[in-house]
N, C-alpha and C positions, 0 to 999 in steps of 0.2 A: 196792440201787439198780440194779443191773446186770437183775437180774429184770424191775425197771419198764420199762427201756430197751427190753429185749426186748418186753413186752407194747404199750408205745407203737406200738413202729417193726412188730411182727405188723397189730396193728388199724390203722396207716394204710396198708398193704401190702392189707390186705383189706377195704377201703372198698364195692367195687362189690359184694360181698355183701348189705350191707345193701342197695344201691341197686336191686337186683334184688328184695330180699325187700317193698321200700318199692312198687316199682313194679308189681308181682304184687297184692299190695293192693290199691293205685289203681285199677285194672284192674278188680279183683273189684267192688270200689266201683262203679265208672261203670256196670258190667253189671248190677248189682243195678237201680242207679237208673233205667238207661234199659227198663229191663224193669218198671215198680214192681207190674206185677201177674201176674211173673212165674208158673209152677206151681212147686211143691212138687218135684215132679221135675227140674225143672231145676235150682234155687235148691242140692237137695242134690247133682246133679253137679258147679256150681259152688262149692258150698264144698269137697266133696271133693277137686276139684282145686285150689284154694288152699291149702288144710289141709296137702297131700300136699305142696305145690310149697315153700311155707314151710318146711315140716317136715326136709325135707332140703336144701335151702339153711343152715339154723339148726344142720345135724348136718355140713353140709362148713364151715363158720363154727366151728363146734365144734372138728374135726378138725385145724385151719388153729390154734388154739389149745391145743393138748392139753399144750403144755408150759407153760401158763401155771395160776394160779387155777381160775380160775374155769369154766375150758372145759367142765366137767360141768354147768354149769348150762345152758347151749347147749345141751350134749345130750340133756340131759331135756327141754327146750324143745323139739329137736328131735323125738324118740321121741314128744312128746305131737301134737304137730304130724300125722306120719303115722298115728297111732293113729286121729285123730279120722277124717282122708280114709280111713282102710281101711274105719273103720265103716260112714262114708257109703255107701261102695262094694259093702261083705258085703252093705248092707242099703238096696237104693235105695230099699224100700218102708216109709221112717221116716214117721210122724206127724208132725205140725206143731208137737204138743208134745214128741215125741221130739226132734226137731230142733232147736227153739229149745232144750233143755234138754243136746243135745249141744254146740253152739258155746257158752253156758253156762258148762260145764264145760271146755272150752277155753279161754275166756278168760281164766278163772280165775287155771287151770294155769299159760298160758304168761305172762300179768300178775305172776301172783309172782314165779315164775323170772327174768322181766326187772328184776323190784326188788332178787331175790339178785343179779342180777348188777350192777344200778348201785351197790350196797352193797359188793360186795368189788372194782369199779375206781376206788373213790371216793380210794384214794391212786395213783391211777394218772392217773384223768382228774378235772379240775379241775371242779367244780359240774356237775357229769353228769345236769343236768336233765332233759335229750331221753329217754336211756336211762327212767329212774326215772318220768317223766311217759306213758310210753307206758306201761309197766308198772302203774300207778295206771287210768290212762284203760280198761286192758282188765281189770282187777280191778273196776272200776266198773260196768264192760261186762256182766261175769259175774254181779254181782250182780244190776241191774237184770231180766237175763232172768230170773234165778232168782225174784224177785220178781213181777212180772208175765210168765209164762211163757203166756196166755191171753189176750194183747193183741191188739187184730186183727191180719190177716195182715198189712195193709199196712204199719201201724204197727212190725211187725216188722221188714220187708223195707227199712222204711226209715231203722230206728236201725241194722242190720246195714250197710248200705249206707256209712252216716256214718261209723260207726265204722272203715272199712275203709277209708275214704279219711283221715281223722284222723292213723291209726296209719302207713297208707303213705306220709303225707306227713314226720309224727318219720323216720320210717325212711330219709325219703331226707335231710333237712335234716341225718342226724346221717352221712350217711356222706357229703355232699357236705363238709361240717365238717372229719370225718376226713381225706377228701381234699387239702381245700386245706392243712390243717397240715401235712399228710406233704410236697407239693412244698414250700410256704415254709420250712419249718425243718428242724434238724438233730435225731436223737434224743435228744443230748444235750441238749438246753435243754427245758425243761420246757412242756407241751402248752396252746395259751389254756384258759380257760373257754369250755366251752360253753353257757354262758348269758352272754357277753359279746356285747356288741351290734355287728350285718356294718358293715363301714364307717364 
């Protein structure tokens, strides 16, 4: 019981993590979208810099839990996170099928990791939909590219785009959540659902 307390009262301590890693998304998002025909080069400096900026946000998020569960999951999340931005990086001159087939594999990766992780806080946090639905959405994410990996460019640019605003928006709904529980209550008392309804 004393473990859960601890894990509660860490993650509403470290809410603006999320909000930051939510907000970085939305961002990505809006630049995808107001660009929709952006180049190839640019699209891969901007996910590399997301990828990267994520990646360690998710590995100091990690860090900030290491005395808990699950905190290795974070950090694989993390680690995969600046793997993808280094690649971008090593290799600005990625193909188009390279690239949709790297973020891809990204999605994948960190989609699962976010399902380990809504699976081992499930006696921690209450109906932990937010966590578990974002982890689904980008496991779906992954798929689809993997499936139609040869879809026009725009059509790319612009499920990329959604997806990035989708996911940064779970990401901030679930740390503005963590937020407001951590000011109204005590660690002691047990945490609302997160899929109970604002207001």
């Amino acid at each position: 019981m004393q473990t859960d307390i601890k894990s509660i009262d860490t993650l509403t301590h470290r809410w603006w993590i999320l909000l930051i890693r939510g907000i970085a998304a939305i961002l990505f998002g809006i630049a995808t979208f107001l660009v929709p025909g952006i180049s190839l080069v640019v699209l891969v400096a901007l996910f590399g810099a997301y990828a990267l900026a994520d990646g360690v946000l998710a590995i100091v998020n990690a860090i900030s839990h290491r005395s808990e569960a699950p905190w290795w999951l974070l950090l694989l999340q993390g680690v995969a996170g600046i793997a993808a931005g280094v690649v971008t990086f090593l290799w600005p001159g990625l193909t188009a099928l390279s690239l949709v087939l790297l973020i891809g594999a990204w999605a994948l990766v960190t989609g699962a990791l976010e399902i380990g992780t809504a699976i081992r806080l499930r006696k921690i946090i209450t109906n932990e939909w937010l966590l578990g639905l974002r982890g689904a959405l980008s496991v779906a994410f992954g798929v689809v590219l993997f499936l139609f990996p040869q879809a026009g460019a725009l059509a790319i640019v612009i499920w990329i785009a959604a997806y990035s605003l989708v996911l940064g928006t779970l990401l901030i709904a679930l740390a503005i959540r963590l937020h407001q529980w951590g000011r109204a209550h005590h660690t002691e008392q047990p945490p609302p659902a997160f899929g109970a309804a604002a207001g």
